[in-house]
N, CA and C atoms as a LAMMPS dump frame, in Angstrom:
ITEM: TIMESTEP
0
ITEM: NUMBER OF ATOMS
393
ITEM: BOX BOUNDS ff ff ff
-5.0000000000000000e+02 5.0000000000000000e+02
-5.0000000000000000e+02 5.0000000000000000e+02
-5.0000000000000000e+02 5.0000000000000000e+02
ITEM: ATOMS id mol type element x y z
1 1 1 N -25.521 -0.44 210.336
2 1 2 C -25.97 -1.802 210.161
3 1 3 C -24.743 -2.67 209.903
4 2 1 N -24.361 -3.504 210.738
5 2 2 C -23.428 -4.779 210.74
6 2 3 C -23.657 -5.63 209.187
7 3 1 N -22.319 -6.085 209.209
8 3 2 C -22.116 -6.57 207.742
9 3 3 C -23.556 -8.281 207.439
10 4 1 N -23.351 -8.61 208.451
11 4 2 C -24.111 -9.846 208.396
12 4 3 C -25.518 -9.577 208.319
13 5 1 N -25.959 -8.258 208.96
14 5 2 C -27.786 -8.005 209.076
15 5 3 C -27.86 -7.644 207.443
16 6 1 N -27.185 -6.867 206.876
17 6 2 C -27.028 -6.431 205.938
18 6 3 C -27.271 -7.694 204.376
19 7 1 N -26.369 -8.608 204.823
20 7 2 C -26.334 -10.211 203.563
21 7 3 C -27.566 -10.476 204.337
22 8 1 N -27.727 -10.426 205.556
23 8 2 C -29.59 -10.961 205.696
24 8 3 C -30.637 -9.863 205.197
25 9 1 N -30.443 -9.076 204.996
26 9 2 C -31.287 -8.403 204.427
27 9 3 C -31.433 -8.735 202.795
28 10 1 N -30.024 -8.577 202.33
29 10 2 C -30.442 -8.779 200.646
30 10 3 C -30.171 -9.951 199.898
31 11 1 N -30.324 -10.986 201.269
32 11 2 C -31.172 -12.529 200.909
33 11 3 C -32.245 -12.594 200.668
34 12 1 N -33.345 -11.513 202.059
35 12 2 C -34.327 -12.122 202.385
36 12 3 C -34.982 -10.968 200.866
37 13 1 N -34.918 -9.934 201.066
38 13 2 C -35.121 -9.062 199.98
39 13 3 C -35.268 -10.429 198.137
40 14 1 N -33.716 -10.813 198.246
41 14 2 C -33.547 -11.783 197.17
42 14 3 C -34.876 -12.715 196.823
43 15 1 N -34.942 -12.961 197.819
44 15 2 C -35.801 -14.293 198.545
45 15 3 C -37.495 -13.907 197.511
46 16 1 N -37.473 -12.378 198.368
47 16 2 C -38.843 -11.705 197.893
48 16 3 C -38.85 -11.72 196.403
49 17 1 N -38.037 -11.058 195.887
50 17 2 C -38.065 -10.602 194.376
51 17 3 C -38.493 -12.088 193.82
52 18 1 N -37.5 -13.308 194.122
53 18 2 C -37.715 -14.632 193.606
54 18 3 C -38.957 -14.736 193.574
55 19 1 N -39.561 -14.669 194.289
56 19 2 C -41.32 -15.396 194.745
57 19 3 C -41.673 -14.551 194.057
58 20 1 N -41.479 -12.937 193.598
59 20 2 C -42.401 -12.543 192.826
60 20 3 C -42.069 -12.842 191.43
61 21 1 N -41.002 -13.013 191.158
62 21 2 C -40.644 -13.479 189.658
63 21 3 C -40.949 -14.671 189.385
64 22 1 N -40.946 -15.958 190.128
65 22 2 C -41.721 -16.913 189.695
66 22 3 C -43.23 -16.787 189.493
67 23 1 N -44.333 -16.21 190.246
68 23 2 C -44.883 -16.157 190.467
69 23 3 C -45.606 -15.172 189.098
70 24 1 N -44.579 -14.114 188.848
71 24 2 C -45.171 -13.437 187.108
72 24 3 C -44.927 -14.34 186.056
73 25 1 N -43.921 -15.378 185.937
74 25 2 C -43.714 -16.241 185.31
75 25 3 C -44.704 -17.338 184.768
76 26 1 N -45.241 -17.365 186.182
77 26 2 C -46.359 -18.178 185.788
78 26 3 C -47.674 -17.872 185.593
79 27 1 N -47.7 -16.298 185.924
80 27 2 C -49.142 -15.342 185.159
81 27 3 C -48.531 -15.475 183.555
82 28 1 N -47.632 -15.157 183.062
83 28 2 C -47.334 -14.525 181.809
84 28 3 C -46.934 -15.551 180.823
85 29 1 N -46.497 -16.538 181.319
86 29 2 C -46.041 -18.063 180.607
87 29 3 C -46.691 -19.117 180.943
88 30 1 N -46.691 -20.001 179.88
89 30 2 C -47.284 -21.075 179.967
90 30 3 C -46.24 -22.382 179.511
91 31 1 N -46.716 -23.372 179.693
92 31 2 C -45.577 -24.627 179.29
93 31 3 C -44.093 -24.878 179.709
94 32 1 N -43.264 -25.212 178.722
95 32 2 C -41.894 -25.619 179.398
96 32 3 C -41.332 -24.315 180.115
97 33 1 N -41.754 -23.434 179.455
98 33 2 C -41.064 -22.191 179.61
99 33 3 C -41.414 -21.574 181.435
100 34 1 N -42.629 -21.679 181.659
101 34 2 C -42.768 -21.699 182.896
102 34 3 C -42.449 -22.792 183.944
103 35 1 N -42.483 -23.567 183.776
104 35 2 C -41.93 -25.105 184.699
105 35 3 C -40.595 -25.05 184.067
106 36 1 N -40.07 -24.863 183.686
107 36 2 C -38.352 -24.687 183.555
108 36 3 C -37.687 -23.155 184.39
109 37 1 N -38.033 -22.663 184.153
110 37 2 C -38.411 -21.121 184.829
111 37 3 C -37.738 -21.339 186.515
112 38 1 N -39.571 -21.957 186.317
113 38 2 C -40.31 -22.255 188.231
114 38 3 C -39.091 -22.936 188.575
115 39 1 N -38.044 -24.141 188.108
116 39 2 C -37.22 -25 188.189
117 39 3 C -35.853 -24.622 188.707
118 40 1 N -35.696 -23.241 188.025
119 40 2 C -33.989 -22.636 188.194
120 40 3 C -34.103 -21.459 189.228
121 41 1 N -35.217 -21.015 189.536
122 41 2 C -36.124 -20.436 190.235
123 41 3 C -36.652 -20.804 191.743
124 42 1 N -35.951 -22.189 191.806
125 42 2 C -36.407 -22.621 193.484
126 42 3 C -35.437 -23.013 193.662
127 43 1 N -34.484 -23.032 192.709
128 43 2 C -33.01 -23.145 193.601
129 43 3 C -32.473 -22.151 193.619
130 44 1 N -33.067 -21.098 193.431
131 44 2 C -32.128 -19.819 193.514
132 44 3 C -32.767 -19.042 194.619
133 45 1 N -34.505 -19.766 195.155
134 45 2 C -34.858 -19.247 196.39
135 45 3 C -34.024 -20.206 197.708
136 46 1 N -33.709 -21.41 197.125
137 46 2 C -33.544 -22.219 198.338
138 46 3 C -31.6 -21.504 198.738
139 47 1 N -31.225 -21.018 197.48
140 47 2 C -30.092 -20.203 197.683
141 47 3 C -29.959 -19.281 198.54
142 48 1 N -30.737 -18.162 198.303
143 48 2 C -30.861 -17.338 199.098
144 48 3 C -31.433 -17.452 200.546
145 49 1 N -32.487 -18.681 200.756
146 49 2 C -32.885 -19.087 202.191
147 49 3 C -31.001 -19.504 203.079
148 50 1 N -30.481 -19.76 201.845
149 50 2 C -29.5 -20.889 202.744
150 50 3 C -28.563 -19.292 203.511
151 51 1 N -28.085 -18.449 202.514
152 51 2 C -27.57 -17.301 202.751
153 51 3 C -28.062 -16.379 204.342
154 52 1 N -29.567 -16.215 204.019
155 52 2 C -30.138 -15.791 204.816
156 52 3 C -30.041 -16.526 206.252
157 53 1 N -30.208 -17.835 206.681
158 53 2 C -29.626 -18.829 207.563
159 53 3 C -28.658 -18.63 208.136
160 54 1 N -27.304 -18.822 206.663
161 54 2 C -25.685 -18.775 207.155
162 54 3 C -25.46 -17.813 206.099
163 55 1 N -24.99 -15.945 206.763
164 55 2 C -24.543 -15.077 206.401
165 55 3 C -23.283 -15.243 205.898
166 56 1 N -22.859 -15.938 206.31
167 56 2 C -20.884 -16.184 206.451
168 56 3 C -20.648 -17.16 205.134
169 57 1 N -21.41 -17.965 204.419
170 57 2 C -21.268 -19.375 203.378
171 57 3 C -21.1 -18.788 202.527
172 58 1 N -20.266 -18.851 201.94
173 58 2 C -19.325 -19.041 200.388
174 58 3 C -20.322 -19.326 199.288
175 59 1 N -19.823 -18.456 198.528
176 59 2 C -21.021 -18.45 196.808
177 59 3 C -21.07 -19.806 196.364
178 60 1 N -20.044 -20.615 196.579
179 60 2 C -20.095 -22.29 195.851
180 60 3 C -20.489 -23.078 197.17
181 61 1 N -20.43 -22.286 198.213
182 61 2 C -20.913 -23.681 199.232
183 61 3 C -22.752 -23.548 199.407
184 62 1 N -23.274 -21.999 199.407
185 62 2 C -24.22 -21.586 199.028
186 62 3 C -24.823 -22.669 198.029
187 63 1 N -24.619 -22.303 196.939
188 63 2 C -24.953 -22.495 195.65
189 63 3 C -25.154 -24.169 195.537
190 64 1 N -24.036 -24.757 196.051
191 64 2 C -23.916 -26.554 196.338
192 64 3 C -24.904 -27.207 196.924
193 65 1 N -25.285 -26.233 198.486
194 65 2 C -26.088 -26.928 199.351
195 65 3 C -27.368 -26.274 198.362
196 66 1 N -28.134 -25.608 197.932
197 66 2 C -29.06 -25.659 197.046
198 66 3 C -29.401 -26.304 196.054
199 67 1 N -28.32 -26.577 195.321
200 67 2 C -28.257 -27.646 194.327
201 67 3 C -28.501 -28.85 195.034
202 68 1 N -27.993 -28.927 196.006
203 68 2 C -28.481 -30.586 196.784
204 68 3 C -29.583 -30.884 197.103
205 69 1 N -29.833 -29.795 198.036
206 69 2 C -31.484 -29.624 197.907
207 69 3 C -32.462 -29.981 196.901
208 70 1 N -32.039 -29.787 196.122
209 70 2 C -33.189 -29.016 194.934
210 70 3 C -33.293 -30.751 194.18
211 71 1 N -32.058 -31.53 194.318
212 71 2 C -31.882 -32.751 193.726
213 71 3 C -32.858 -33.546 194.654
214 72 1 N -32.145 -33.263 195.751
215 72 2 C -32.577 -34.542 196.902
216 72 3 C -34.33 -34.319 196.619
217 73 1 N -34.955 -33.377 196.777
218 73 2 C -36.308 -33.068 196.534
219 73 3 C -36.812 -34.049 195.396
220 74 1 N -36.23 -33.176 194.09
221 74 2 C -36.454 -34.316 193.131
222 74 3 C -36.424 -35.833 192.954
223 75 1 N -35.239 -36.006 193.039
224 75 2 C -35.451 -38.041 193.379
225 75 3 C -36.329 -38.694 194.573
226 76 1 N -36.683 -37.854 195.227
227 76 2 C -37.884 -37.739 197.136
228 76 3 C -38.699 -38.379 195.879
229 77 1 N -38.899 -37.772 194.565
230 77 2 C -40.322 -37.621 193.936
231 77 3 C -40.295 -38.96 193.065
232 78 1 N -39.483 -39.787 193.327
233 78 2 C -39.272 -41.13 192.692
234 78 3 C -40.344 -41.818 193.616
235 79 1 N -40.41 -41.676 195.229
236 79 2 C -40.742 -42.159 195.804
237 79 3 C -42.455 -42.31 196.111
238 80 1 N -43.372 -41.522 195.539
239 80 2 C -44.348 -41.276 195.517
240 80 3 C -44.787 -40.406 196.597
241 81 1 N -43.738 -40.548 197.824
242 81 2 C -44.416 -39.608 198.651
243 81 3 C -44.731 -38.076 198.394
244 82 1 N -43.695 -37.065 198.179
245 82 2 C -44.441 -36.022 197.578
246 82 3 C -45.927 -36.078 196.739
247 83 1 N -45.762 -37.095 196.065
248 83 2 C -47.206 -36.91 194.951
249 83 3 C -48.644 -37.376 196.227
250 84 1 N -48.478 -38.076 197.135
251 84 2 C -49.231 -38.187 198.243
252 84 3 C -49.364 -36.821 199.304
253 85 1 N -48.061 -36.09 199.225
254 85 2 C -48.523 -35.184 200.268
255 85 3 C -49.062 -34.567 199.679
256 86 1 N -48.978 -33.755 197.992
257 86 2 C -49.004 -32.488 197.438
258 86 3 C -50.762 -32.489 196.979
259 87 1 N -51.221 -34.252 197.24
260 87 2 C -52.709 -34.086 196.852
261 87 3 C -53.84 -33.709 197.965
262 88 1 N -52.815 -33.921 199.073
263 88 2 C -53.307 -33.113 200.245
264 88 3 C -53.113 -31.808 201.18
265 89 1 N -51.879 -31.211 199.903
266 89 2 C -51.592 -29.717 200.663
267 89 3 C -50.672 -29.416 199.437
268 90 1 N -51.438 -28.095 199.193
269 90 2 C -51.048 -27.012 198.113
270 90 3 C -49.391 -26.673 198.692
271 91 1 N -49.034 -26.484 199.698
272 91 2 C -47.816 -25.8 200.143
273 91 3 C -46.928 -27.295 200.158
274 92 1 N -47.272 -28.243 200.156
275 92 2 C -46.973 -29.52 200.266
276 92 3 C -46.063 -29.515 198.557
277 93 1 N -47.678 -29.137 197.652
278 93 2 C -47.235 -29.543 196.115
279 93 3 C -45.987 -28.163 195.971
280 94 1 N -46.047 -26.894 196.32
281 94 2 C -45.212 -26.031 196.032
282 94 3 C -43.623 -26.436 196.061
283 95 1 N -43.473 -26.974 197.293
284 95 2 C -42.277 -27.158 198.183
285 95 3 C -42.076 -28.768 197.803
286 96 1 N -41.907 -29.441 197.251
287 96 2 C -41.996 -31.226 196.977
288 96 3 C -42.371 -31.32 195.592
289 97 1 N -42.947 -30.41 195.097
290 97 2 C -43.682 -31.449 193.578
291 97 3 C -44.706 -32.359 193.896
292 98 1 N -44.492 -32.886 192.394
293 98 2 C -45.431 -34.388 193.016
294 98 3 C -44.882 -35.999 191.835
295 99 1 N -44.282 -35.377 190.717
296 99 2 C -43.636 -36.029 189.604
297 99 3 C -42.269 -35.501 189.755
298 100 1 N -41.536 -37.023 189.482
299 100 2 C -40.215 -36.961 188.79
300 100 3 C -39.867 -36.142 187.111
301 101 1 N -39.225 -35.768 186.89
302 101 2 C -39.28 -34.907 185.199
303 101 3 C -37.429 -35.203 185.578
304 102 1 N -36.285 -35.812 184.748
305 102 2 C -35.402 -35.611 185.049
306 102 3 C -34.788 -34.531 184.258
307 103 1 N -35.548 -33.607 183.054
308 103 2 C -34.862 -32.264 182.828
309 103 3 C -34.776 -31.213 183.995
310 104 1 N -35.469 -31.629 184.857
311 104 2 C -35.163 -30.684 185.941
312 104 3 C -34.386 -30.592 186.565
313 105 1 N -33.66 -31.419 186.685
314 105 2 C -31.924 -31.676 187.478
315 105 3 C -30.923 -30.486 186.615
316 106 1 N -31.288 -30.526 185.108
317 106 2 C -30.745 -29.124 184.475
318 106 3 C -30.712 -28.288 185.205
319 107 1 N -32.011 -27.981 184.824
320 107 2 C -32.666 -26.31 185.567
321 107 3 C -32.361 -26.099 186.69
322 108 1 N -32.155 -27.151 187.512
323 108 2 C -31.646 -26.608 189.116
324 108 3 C -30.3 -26.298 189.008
325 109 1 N -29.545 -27.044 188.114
326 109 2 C -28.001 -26.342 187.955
327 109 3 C -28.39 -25.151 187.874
328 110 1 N -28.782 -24.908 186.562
329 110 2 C -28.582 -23.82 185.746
330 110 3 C -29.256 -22.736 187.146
331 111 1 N -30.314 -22.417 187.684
332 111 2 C -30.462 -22.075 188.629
333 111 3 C -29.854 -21.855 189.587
334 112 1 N -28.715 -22.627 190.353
335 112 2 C -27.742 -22.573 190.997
336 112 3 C -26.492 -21.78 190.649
337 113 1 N -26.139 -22.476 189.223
338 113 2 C -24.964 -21.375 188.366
339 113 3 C -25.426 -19.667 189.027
340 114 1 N -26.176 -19.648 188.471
341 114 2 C -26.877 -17.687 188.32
342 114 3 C -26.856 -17.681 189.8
343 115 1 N -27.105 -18.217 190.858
344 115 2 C -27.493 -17.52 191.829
345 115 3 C -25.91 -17.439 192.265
346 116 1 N -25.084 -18.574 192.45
347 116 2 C -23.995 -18.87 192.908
348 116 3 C -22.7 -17.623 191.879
349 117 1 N -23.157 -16.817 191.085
350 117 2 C -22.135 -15.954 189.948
351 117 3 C -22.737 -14.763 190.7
352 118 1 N -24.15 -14.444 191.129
353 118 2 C -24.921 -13.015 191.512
354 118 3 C -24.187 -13.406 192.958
355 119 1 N -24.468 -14.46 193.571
356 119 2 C -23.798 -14.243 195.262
357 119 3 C -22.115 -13.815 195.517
358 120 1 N -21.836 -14.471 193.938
359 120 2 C -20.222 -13.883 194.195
360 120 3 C -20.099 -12.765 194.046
361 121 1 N -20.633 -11.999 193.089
362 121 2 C -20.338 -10.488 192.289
363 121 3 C -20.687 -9.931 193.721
364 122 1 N -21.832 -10.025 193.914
365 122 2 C -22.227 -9.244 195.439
366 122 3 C -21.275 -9.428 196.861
367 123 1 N -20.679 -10.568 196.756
368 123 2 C -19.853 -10.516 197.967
369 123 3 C -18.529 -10.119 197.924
370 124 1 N -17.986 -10.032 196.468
371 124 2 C -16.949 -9.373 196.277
372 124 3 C -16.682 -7.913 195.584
373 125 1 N -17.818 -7.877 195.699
374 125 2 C -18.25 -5.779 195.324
375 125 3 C -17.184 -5.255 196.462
376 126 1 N -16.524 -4.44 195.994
377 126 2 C -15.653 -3.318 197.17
378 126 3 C -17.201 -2.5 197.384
379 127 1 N -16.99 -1.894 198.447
380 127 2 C -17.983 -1.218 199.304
381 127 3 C -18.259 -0.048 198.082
382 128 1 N -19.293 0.447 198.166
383 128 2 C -20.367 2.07 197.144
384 128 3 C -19.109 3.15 197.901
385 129 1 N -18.773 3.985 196.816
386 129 2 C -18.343 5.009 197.489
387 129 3 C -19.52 6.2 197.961
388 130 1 N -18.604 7.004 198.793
389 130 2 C -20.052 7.669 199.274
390 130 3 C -20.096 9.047 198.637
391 131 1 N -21.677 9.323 198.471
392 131 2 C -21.402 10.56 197.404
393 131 3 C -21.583 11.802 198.347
């Protein structure tokens, strides 16, 4: 398996675990703790989407264009439109929100930090020796 199928694999893998860890997060928690969570948590999926995309992108260019994302989304939500789409589509409210909250601009750092420190450690691992 080529080096690039390989970072697409344990993006998309990444990708998975994310959705299920938000997703227990919000069986098992309730309040800030889960919407802060969900918060550092969709930029660390939109991280790994970006990886999965472009195999070749750098842990801080990774990590940047997610963080941008994750902003640009948020201030979208100044605009009312998200809160218009998300009352007409569940995948709408997932992906958009529907309220501005500006502690969330935190959490998407902080979200970004972790994914952008795990994408480095992983891309600069010397190869498993073989047993």
């Amino acid at each position: 398996m080529g080096n690039f199928a390989r970072t697409r694999l344990a993006a998309c893998a990444a990708a998975g675990m994310v959705l299920v860890a938000g997703l227990g997060i919000r069986a098992v928690a309730t309040g800030d703790v889960a919407k802060y969570a969900g918060d550092a948590l969709y930029t660390v999926l939109i991280q790994a989407l970006v990886v999965l995309l472009a195999p070749r992108v750098r842990p801080l260019v990774a990590a940047s264009v997610a963080l941008a994302f994750s902003y640009a989304v948020e201030l979208l939500q100044l605009t009312g439109v998200p809160a218009e789409l998300a009352a007409r589509s569940l995948a709408a409210r997932l992906v958009l929100g529907s309220t501005f909250n500006a502690p969330d601009l935190l959490w998407y750092a902080v979200g970004a930090g972790c994914a952008g420190l795990v994408h480095r450690t992983l891309m600069f691992r010397g190869p498993s020796p073989v047993a």
